[in-house]
C-alpha positions in Angstrom: -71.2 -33.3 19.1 -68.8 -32.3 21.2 -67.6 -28.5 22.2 -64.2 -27.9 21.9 -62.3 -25.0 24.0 -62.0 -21.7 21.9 -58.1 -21.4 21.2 -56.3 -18.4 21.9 -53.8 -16.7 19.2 -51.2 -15.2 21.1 -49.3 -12.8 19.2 -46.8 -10.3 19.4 -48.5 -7.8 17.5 -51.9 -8.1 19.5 -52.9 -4.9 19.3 -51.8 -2.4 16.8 -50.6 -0.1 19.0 -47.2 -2.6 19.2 -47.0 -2.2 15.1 -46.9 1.0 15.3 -43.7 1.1 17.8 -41.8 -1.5 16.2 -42.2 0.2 12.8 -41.2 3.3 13.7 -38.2 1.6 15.5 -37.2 0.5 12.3 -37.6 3.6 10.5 -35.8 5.5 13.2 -32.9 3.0 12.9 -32.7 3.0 8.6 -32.4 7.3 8.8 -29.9 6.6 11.4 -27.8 4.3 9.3 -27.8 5.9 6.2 -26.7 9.0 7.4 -23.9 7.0 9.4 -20.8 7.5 6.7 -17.4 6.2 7.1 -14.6 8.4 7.0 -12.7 8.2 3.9 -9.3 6.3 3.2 -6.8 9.5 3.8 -5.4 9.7 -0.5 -1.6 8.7 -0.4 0.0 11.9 -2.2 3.8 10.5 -1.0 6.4 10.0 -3.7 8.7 6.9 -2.5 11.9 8.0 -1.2 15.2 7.9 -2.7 18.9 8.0 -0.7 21.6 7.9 -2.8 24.9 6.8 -1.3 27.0 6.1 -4.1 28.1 7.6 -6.8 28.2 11.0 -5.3 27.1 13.3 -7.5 30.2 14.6 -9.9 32.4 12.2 -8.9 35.5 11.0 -11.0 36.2 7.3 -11.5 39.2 5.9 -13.4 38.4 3.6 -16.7 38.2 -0.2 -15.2 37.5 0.5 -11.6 34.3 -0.8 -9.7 31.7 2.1 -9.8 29.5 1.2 -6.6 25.9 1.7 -7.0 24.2 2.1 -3.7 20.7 3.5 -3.2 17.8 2.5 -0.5 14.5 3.6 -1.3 11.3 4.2 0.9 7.9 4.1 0.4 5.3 4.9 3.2 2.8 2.4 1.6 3.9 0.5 -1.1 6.6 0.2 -4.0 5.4 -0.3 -7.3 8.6 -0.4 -9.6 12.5 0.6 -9.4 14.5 1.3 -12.3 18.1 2.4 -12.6 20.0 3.3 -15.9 23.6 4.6 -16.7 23.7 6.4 -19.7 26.8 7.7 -21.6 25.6 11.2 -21.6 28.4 11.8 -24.5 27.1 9.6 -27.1 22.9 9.6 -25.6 22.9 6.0 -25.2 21.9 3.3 -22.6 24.6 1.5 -20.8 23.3 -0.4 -17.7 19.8 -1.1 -16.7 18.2 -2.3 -13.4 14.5 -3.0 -13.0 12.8 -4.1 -9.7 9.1 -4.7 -9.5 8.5 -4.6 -5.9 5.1 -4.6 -3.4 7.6 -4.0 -0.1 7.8 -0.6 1.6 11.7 -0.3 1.4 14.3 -1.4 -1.5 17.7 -1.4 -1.1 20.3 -1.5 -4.6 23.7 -2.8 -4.0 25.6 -3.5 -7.3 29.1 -2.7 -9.1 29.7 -1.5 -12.7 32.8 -1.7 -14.2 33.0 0.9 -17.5 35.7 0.4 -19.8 36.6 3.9 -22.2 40.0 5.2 -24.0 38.7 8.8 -23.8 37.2 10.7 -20.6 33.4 10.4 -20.8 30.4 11.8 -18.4 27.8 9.3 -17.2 24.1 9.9 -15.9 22.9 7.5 -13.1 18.8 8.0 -13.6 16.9 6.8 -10.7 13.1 6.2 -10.6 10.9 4.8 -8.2 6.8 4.4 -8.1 4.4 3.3 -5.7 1.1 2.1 -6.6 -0.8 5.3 -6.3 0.9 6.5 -9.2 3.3 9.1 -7.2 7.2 8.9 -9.1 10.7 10.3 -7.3 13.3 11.0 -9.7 16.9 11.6 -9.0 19.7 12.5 -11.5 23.4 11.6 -10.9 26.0 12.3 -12.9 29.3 11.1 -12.7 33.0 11.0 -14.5 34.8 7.9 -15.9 38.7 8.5 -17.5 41.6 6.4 -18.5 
């Protein structure tokens, strides 16, 4: 019969002492990453910004003229929803409406109303914006229409 070499195992772990090292390696580098935290996402608390140019607030408008409606509104993240309404403060009712659902940072509202009345009445221009953290601006306008 014939006598083969003995083969030799090499190993990376060939003595224990190796284990040992490399385990505690690893255990050294799980403590260190899970007390690693991230800092947090900084909460937006910002309400979106509202500049109203037109109609300045109390203004008087005759019956049949253009009533320019001009408003830019900022948001330092992003805009959720716009909405504008006129209402006839007189008789508590809705007379325009404008509604923008928007994911942009900045919204600008250029339109013209024309109001038609026999008898001198007082409107409200509401303004609301939201961004998608839930934070609202409101502005109130109010202005005059007569024959």
């Amino acid at each position: 019969m014939r006598d083969y070499p003995k083969l030799r195992h090499v190993t990376l772990f060939k003595e224990s002492r190796w284990l040992g090292i490399i385990l505690i390696y690893c255990l050294l580098g799980m403590i260190w990453g899970c007390e690693t935290s991230f800092p947090e996402p900084l909460e937006d608390l910002s309400s979106p910004e509202l500049m109203v140019y037109s109609p300045a607030e109390g203004s008087i408008y005759q019956t049949s003229s253009a009533i320019a409606i001009d408003i830019d509104v900022a948001e330092n993240d992003e805009l959720h929803f716009v909405s504008l309404k006129v209402l006839n403060e007189t008789a508590d009712s809705l007379i325009w409406e404008y509604f923008v659902h928007s994911h942009e940072r900045s919204l600008s509202v250029r339109e013209e109303l024309i109001l038609e009345s026999k008898e001198t009445k007082t409107y409200l221009l509401l303004i609301e914006a939201d961004d998608h953290n839930g934070n609202r601006s409101t502005l109130l306008r109010s202005f005059v229409c007569q024959p």
